[in-house]
C-alpha positions in Angstrom: -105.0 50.1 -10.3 -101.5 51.1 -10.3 -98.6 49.3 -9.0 -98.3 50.1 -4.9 -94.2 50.9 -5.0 -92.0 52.0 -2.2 -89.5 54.4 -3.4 -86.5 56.8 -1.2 -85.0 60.3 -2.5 -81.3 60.5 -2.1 -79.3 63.1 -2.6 -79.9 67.4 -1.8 -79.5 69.0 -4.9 -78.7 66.3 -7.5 -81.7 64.4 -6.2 -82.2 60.5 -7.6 -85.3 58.5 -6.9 -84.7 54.9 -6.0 -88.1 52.5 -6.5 -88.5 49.2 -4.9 -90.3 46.7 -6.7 -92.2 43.5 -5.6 -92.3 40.3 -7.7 -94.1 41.4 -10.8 -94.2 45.1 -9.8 -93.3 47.8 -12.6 -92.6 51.2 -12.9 -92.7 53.8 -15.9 -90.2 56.3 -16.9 -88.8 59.0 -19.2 -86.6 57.6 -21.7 -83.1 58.2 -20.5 -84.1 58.9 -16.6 -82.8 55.1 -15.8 -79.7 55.3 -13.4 -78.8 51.5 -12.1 -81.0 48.7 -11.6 -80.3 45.2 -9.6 -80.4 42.2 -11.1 -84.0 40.6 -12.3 -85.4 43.6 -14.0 -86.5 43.3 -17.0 -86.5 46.9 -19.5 -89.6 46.9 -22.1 -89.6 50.2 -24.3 -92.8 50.8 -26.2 -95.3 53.9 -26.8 -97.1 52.8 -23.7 -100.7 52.0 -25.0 -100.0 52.5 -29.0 -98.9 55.5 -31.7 -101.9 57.7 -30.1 -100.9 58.1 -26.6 -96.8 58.2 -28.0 -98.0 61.2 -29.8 -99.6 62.7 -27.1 -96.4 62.6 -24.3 -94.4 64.3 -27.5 -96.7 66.8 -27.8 -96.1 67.5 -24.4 -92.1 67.8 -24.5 -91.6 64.5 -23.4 -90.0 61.2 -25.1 -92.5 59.3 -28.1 -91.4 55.9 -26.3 -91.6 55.4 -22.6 -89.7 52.6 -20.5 -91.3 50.2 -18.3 -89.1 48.3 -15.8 -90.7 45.2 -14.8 -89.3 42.9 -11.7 -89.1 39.4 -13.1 -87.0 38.1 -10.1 -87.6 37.3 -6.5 -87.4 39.1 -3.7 -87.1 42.7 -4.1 -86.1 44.3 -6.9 -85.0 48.0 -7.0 -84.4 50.9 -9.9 -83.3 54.1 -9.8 -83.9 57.2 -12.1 -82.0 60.6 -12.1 -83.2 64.5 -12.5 -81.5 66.0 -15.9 -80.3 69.2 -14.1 -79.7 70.5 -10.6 -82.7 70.4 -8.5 -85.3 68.6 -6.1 -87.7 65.4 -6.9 -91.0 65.8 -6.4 -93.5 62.5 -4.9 -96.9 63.0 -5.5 -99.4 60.3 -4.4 -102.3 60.6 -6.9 -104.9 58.9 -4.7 -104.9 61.7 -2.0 -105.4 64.0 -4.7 -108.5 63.0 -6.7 -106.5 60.5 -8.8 -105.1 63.9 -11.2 -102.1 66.3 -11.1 -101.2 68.7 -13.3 -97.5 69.4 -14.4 -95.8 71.9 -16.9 -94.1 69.9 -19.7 -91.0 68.0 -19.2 -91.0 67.6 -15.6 -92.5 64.0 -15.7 -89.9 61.5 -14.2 -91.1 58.0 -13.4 -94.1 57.0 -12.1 -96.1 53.6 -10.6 -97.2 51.4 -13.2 -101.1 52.0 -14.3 -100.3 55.9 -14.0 -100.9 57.9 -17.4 -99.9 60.9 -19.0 -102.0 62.9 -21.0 -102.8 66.1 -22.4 -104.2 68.3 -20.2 -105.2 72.2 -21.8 -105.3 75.6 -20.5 -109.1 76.8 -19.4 -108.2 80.2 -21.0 -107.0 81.2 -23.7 -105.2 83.8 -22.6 -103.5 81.2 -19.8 -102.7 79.2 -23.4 -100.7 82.0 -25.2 -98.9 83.9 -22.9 -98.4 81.3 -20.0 -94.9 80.1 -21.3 -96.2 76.5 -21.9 -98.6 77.1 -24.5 -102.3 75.7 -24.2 -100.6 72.2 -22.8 -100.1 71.2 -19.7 -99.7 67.2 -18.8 -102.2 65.7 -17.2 -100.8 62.9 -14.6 -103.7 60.1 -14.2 -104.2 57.2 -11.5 -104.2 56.6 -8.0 -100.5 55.7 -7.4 -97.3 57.4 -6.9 -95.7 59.6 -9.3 -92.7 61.7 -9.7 -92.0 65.1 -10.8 -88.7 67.0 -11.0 -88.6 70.8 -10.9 -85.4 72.9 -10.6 -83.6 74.4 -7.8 -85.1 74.6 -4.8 -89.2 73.6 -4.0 -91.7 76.0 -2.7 -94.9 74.0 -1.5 -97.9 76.0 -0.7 -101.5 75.0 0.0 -104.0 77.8 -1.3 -107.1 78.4 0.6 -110.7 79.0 -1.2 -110.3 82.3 -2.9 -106.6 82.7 -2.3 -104.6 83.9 -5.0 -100.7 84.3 -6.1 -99.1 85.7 -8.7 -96.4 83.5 -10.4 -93.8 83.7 -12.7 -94.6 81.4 -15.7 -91.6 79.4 -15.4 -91.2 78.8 -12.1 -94.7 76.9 -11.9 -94.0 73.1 -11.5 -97.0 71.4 -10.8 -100.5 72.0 -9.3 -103.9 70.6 -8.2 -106.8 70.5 -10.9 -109.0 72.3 -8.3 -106.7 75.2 -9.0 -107.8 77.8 -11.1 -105.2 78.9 -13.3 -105.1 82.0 -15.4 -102.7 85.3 -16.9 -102.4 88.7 -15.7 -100.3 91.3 -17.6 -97.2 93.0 -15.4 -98.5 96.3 -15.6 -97.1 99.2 -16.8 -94.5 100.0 -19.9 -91.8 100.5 -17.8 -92.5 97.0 -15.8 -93.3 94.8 -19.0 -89.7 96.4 -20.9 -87.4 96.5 -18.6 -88.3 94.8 -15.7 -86.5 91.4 -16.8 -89.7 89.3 -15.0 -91.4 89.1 -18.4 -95.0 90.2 -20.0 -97.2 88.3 -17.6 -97.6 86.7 -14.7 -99.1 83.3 -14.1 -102.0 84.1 -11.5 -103.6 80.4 -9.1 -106.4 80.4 -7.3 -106.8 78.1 -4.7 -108.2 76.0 -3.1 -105.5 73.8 -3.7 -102.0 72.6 -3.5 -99.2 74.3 -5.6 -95.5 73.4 -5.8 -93.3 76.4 -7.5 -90.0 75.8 -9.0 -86.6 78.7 -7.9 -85.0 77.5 -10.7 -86.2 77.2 -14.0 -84.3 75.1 -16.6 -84.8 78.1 -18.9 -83.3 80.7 -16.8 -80.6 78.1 -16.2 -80.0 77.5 -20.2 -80.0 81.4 -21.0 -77.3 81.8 -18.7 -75.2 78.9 -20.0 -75.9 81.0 -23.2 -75.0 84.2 -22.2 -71.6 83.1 -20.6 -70.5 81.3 -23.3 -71.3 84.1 -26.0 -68.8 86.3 -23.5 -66.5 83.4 -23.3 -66.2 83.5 -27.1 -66.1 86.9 -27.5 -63.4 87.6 -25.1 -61.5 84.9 -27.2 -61.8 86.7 -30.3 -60.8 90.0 -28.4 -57.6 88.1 -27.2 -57.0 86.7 -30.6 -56.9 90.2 -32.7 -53.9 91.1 -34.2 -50.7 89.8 -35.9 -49.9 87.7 -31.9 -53.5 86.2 -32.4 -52.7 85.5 -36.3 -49.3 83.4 -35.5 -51.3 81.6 -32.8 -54.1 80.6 -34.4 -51.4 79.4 -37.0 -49.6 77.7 -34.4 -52.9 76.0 -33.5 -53.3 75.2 -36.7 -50.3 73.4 -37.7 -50.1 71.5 -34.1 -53.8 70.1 -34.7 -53.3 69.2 -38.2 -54.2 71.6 -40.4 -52.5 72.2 -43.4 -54.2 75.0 -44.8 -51.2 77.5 -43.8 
């Protein structure tokens, strides 16, 4: 049985997720997530079960250890854990959906105490090699409250029997297991090169709840990338010539360097 905790989301687009905890109540995290906590909890870092079940959470992208925060004290206790980049928190309370969820990797956050995390893979195999995750998905396990973070903002949609959408990979957060999950290619040459929306398209099948994702932490990252190759090159651009040599030299000499 996991851990019943209460828990409030504050914040809009830097969202934090603040757990309160009864005497002897706990609650699992990501290594790192850990904002602030009160006084009285106690942090115990371990694999969580032994090397096995370590291994398995790194296969899935996340941390080998995980953190359990443990109120030792009276009264209540509280901790609070923080997304890694700009967007929402996601609660899901396991218990109203068949004790299972299933995630893409690294969106874990925290969750109850007595939830797991395991390996959960594709059905298909052509869901495994094209669906931008690989064969793995992470498997949350229990009947208490866990908490996913996806970027941007969340679109939550409940698929009837039969329904079907048509997803891009990345921008899949988490889903029910009663959702059937599968590829489909773009369609057409033109589409799959220069369409910028990639090869394939992540294709659910309700019934089922979904939650999708506006902004993936991969889009986010190759922009971060692309700016900062144009801020460089730009620099070296600026830099050319004999002004940019007697800078650079000026740099030089003011930093330290005696190699002119």
């Amino acid at each position: 049985m996991a851990d019943e905790i209460d828990y409030k989301i504050i914040g809009n687009d830097m969202q934090l997720v603040e757990i309160e905890l009864d005497p002897s109540e706990a609650v699992r995290a990501e290594a790192g997530a850990m904002m602030y906590m009160g006084p009285g909890v106690r942090m115990e870092t371990s694999t969580g079960g032994g090397l096995l079940r370590g291994l398995k959470r790194a296969v899935t992208g996340e941390s080998f250890f995980i953190t359990s925060f443990v109120h030792e004290g009276e009264g209540k206790g509280y901790v609070a854990f923080g997304a890694p980049y700009p967007g929402k928190i996601i609660p899901l309370d396991l218990s109203k959906f068949g004790g299972s969820f299933l995630c893409q990797k690294d969106s874990f956050l925290c969750a109850a105490n007595g939830i797991e995390i395991e390996i959960a893979l594709t059905r298909k195999i052509g869901a495994g090699l094209f669906g931008g995750e690989g064969f793995i998905l992470q498997r949350l396990k229990g009947n208490g409250m866990a908490f996913v973070h996806s970027g941007g903002a969340i679109v939550e949609r409940d698929l009837a029997p039969g329904e079907t959408i048509r997803v891009d990979t990345g921008c899949l957060t988490a889903f029910e297991e009663s959702v059937g999950y599968d590829i489909t290619l773009t369609g057409g040459f033109k589409n799959a090169l220069f369409g910028g929306e990639g090869l394939v398209l992540a294709t659910l099948t309700g019934p089922g709840k979904i939650y999708l994702q506006s902004l993936p932490f991969s889009r986010l990252a190759d922009r971060i990338v692309a700016a900062s190759r144009y801020m460089t090159n730009n620099q070296r651009e600026e830099s050319s010539g004999i002004a940019g040599i007697g800078s650079n030299a000026l740099g030089g000499l003011l930093g330290g360097d005696r190699s002119f």
